[in-house]
Structures are given as C-alpha cells and as structure tokens.
KELO-20601 format. One line per 3 residues: for each residue y, z, x of N, C-alpha, C, CB. Coordinates in nm, 3 decimals. Glycine has a CB too. Layout:
BEGIN
Y,Z,X,Y,Z,X,Y,Z,X,Y,Z,X | ...
***
This chain:
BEGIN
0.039,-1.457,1.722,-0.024,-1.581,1.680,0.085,-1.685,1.656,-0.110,-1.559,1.552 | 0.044,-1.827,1.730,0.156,-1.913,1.668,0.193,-1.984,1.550,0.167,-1.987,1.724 | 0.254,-2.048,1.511,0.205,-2.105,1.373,0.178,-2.239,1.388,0.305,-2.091,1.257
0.060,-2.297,1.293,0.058,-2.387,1.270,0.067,-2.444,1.162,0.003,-2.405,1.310 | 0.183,-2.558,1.142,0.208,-2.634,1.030,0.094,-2.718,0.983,0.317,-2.713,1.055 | 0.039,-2.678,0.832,-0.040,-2.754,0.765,-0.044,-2.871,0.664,-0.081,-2.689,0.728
-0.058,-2.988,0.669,0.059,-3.115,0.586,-0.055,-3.064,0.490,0.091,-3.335,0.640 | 0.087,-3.085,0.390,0.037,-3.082,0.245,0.109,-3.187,0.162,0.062,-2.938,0.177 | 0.022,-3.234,0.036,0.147,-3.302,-0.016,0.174,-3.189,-0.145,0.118,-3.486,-0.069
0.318,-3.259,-0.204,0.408,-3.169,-0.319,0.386,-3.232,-0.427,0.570,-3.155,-0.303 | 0.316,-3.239,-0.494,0.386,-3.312,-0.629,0.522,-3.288,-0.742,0.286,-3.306,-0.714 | 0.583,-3.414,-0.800,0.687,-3.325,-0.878,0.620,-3.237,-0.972,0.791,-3.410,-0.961
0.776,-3.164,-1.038,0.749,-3.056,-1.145,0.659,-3.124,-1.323,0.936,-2.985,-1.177 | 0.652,-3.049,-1.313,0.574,-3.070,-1.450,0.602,-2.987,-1.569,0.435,-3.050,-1.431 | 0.679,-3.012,-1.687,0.700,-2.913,-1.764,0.588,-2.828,-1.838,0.776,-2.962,-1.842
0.544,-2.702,-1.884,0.459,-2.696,-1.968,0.533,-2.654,-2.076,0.355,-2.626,-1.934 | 0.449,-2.750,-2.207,0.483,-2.755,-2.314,0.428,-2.640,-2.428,0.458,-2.876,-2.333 | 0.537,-2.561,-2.489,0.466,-2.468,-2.601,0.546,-2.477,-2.693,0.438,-2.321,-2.576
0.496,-2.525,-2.795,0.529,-2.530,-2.997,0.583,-2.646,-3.010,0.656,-2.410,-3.085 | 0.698,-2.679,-3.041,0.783,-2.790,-3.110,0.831,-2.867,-2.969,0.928,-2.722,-3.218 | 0.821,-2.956,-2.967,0.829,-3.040,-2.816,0.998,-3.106,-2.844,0.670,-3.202,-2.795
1.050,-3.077,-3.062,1.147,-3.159,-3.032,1.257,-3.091,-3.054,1.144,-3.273,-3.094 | 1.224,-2.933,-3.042,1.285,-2.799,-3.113,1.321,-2.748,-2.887,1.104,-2.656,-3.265 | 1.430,-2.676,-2.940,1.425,-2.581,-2.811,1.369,-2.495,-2.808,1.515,-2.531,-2.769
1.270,-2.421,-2.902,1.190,-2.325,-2.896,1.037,-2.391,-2.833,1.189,-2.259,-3.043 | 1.060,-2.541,-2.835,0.908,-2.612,-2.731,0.978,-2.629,-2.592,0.831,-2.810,-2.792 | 1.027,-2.560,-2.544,1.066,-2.582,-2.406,1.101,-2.409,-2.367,1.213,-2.708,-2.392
0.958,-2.359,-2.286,1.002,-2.205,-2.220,1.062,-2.189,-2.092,0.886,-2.117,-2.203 | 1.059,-2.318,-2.043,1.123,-2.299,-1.856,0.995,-2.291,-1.808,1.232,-2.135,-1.793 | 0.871,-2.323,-1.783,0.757,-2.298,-1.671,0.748,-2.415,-1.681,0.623,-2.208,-1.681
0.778,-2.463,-1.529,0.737,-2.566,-1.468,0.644,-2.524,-1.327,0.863,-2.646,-1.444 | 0.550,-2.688,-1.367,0.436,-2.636,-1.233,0.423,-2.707,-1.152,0.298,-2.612,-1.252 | 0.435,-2.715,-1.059,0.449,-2.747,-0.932,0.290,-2.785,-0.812,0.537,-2.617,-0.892
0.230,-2.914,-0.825,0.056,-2.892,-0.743,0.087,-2.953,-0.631,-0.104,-2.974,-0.814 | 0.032,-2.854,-0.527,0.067,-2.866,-0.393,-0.129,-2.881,-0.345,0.185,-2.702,-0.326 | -0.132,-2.982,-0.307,-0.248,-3.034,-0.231,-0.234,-3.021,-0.075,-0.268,-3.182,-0.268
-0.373,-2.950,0.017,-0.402,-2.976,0.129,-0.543,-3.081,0.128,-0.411,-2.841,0.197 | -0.458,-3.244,0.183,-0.549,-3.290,0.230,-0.620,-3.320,0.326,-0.546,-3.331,0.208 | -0.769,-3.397,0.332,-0.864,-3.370,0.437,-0.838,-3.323,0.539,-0.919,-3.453,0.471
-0.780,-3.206,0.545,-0.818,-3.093,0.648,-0.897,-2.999,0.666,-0.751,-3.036,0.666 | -0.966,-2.937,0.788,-1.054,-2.843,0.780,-1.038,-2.721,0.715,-1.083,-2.821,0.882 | -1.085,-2.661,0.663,-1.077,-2.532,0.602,-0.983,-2.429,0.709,-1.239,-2.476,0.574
-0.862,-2.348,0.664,-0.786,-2.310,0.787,-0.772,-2.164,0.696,-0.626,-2.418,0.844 | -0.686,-2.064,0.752,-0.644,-1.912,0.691,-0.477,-1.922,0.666,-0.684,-1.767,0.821 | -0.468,-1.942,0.570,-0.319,-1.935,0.504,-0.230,-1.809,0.600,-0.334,-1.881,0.307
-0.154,-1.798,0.611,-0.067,-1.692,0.693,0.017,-1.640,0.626,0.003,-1.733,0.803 | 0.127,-1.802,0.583,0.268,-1.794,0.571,0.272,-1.879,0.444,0.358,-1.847,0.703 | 0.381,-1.858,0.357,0.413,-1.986,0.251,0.590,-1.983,0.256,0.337,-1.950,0.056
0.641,-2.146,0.289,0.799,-2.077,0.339,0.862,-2.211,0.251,0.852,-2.064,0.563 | 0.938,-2.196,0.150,0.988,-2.290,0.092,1.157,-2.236,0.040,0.879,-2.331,-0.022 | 1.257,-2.354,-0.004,1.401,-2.311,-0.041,1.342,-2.315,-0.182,1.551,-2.415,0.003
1.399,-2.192,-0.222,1.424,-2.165,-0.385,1.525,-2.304,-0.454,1.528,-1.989,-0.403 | 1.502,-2.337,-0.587,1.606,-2.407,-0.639,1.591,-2.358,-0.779,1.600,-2.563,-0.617 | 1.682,-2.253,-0.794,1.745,-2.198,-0.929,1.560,-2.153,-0.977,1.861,-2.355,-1.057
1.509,-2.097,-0.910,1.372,-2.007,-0.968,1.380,-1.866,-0.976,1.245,-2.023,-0.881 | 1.371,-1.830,-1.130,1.382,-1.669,-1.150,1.237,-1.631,-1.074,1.389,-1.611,-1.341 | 1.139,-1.640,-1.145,1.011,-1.577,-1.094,0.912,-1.694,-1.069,0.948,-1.466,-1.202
0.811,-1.660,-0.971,0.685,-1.744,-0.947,0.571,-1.669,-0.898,0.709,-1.852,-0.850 | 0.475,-1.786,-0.945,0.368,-1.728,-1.017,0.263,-1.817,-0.899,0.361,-1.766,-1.214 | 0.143,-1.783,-0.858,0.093,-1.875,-0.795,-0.041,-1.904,-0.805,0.120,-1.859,-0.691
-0.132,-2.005,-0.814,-0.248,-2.001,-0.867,-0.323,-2.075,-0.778,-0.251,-2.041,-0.998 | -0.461,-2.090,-0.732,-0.522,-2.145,-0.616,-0.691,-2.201,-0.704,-0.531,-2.000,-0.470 | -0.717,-2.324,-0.672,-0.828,-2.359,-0.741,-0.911,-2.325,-0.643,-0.840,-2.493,-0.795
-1.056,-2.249,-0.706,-1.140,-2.240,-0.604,-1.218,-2.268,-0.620,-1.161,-2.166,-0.555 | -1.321,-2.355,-0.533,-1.412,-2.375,-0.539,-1.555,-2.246,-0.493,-1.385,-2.485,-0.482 | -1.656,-2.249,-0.553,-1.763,-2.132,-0.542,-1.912,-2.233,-0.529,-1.757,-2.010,-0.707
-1.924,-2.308,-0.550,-2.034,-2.421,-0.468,-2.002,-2.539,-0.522,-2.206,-2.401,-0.491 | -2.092,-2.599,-0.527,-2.079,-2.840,-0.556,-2.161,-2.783,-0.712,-2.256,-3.032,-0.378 | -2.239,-2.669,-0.749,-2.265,-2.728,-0.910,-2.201,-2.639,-1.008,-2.431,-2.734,-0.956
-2.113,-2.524,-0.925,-2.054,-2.476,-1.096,-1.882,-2.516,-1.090,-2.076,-2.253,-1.134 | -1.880,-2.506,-1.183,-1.713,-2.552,-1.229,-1.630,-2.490,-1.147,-1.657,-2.510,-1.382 | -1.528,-2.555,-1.170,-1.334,-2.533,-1.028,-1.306,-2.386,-1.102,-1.109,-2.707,-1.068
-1.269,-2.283,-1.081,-1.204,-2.153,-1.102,-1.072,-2.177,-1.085,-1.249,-2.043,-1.013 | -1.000,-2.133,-1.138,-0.813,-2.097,-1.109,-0.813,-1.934,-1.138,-0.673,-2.196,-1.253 | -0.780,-1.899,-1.038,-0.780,-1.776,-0.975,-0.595,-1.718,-0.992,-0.846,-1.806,-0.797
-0.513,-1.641,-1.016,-0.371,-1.581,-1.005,-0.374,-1.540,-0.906,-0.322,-1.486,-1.088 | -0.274,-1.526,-0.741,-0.314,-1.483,-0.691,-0.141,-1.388,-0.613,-0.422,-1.579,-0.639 | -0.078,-1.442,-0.701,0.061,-1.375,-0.743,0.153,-1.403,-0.831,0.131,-1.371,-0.660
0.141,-1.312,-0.954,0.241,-1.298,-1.077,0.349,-1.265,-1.102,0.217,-1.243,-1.144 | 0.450,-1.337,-1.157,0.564,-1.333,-1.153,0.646,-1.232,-1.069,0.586,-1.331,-1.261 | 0.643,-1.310,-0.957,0.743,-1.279,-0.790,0.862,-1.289,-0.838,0.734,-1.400,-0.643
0.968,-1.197,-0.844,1.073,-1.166,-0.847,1.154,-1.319,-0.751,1.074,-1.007,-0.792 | 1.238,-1.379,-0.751,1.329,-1.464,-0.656,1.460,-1.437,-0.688,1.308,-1.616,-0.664 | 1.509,-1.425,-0.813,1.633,-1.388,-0.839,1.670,-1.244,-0.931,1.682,-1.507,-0.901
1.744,-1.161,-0.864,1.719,-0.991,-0.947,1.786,-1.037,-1.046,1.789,-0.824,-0.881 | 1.895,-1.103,-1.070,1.923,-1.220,-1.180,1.953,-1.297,-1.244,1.928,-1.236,-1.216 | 1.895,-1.366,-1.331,1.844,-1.545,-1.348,2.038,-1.594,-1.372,1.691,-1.594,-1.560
2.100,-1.517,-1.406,2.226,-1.570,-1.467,2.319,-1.539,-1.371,2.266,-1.513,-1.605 | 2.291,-1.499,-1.244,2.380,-1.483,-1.119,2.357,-1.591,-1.017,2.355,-1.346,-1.050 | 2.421,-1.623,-0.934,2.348,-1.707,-0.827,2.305,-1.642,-0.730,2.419,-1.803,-0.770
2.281,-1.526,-0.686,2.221,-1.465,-0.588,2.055,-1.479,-0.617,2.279,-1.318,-0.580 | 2.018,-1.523,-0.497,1.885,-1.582,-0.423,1.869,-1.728,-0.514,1.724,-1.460,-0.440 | 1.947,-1.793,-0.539,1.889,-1.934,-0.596,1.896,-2.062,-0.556,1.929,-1.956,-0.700
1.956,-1.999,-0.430,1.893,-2.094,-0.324,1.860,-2.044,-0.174,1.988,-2.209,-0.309 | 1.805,-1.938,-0.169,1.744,-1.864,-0.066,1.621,-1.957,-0.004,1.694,-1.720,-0.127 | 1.638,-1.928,0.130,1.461,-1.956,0.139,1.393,-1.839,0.162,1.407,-2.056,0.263
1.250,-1.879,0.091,1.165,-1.737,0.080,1.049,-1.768,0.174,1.102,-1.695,-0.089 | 0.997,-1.664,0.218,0.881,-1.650,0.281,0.776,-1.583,0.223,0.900,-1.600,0.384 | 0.662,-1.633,0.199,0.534,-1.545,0.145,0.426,-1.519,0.230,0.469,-1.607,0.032
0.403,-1.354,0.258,0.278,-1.388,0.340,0.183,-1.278,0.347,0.311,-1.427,0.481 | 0.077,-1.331,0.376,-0.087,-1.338,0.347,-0.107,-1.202,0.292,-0.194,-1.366,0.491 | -0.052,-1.053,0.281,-0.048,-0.944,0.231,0.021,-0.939,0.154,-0.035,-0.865,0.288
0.136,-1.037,0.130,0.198,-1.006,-0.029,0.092,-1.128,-0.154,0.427,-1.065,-0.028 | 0.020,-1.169,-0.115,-0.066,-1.290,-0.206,-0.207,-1.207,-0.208,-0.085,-1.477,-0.116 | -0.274,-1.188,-0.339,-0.396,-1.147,-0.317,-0.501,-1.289,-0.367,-0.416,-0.999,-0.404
-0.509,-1.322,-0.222,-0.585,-1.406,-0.169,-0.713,-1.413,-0.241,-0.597,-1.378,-0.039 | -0.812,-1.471,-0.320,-0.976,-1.449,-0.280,-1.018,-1.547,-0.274,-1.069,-1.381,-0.359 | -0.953,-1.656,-0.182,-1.054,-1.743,-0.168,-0.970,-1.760,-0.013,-1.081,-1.881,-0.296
-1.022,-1.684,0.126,-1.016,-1.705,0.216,-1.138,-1.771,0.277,-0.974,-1.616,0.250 | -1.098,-1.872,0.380,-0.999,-1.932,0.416,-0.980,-2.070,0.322,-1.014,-1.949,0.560 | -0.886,-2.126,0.315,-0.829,-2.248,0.208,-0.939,-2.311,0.228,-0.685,-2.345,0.235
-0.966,-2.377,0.159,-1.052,-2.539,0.163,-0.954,-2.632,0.145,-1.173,-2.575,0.036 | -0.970,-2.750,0.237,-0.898,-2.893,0.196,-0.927,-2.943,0.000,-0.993,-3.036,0.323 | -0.816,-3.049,-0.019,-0.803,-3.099,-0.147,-0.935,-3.171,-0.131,-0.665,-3.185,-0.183
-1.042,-3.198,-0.216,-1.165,-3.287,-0.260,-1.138,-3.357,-0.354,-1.279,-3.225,-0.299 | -0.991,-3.452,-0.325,-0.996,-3.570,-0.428,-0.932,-3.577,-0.530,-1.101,-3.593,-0.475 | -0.912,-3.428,-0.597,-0.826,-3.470,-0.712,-0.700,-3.376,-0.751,-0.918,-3.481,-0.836
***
C-alpha cells in the first residue's frame, strides 16, 4: 500500500497546570499538543511519523465522535510510549519515531475530519 499524506494542522504546546502555578511543584512537564484533520474525508490512519524534541513518554488521545446528539468522548489510545529509556540521557531525544496502526489501540476507525473546533 502506498502512503498517503494527510494535512493536518499542529497546534502549539500547551502546558497542563497542577497545584501552585507559582511554586515548581505547579508545573509536572505534560504538555499537550492538538493536532486537527481538516475537512477531509474520513480516511484509516496507518502511520504517525514525527521528530521527538526532548520527550520522555507520550500519551495519545483521539476525540470521538459516536453520533450529532451525544457528547465528544476522549478515548486513550496509547499510554505512556516509552521515547527515551532515559529522560536524563540524550539518547532518542531527537529521534524520529514512527507509530503504527497495531502499536495504537485504535477505536474509532476510520478517523473522521476536524468539525470545527
């Protein structure tokens, strides 16, 4: 099968915030990252191929939709993925990684395009 490239856009990182925002104990390191496919047809994910930048583990989450009247789901659909064996070495921290369709447990095949927001 060949591949086909699907445009997506990236948004920047986003910190998430837990406890004291002015303490270093309100800052854990998870930053999130929303990657939108827009108005495109619904397609089957394959591959996910991006360069690491200094990421110990990632985590990946997929909004799904299940019809137009009940609420958006966020689904896990891979938990903390190993990228660096470790965080205080530089080995793999700037690798590029490949993810694909048997290492992600998928349940919402095939993708749906972004609806807007």
């Amino acid at each position: 099968m060949s591949r086909v490239l699907v445009p997506c856009h990236v948004k920047g990182t986003v910190a998430l915030q837990v406890g004291d925002v002015r303490t270093s104990q309100g800052r854990p390191g998870v930053l999130v990252i929303d990657v939108t496919f827009p108005s495109v047809a619904p397609f089957e994910l394959q591959e996910i191929t991006f360069k690491n930048y200094y990421t110990a583990f990632l985590s990946i989450r997929v909004r799904q939709y299940t019809s137009m009247h009940s609420p958006v789901k966020w689904v896990t659909c891979l938990r903390d993925y190993c990228l660096m064996p470790d965080p205080h070495s530089e080995e793999g921290a700037q690798a590029y990684v490949s993810l694909f369709k048997h290492q992600v447990s998928w349940n919402s095949w095939p993708v749906s395009p972004d609806e807007g927001s």
